[in-house]
C-alpha positions, -999 to 999 in steps of 0.1 A, spaced: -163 -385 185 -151 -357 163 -118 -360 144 -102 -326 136 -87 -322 102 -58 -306 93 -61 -282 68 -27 -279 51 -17 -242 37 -20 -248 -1 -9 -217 -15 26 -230 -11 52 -252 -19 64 -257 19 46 -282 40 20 -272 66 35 -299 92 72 -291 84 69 -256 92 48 -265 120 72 -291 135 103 -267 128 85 -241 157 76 -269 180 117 -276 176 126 -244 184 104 -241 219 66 -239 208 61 -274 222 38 -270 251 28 -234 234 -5 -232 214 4 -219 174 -19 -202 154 -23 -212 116 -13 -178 109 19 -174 123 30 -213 109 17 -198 74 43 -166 81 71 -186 90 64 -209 56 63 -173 37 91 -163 54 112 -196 48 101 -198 10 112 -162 3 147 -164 19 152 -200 1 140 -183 -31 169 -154 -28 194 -179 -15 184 -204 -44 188 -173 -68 220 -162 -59 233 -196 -63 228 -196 -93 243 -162 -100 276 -179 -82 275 -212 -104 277 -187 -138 301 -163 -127 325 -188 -113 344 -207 -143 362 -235 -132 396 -251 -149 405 -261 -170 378 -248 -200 367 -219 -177 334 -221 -191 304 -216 -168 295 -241 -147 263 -261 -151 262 -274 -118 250 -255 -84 271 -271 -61 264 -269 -17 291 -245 -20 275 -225 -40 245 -225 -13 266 -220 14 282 -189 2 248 -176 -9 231 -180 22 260 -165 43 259 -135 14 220 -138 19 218 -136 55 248 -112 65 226 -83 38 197 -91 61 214 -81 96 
């Protein structure tokens, strides 16, 4: 008996699985997904986590805290979430 290999999309830092798990989540789980469309949704993911990872950083400089009101050298999941709702609400 033949044993299919899965052939993980290497060109990127998001896991093959993950991705495809995440669509099966959201409905696909009875559907058939082609590689191609679990390799756009990876592209996808990485890009918006790459301008939402970005702009968390922008926040963490330009937001002094007290008392030295230096900048920060911490992102904190503050910082995230107000990124990704500045991310996302440009996008709609």
């Amino acid at each position: 008996m033949e044993t299919k290999r899965i052939v993980k999309y290497r060109n990127e830092n998001f896991p093959f699985m993950t991705a495809r798990r995440i669509l099966s989540k959201a409905g696909a789980k009875k559907m058939r997904v082609r590689k191609e469309a679990v390799e756009e949704l990876i592209r996808t993911l990485e890009g918006m986590g790459l301008r939402i990872a970005r702009e968390s950083v922008v926040i963490a400089h330009g937001s002094p805290h007290p008392p030295s009101f230096k900048e920060r050298e911490t992102i904190t999941a503050e910082d995230v979430a107000i990124a990704t709702h500045r991310i996302l609400s440009q996008d709609l």
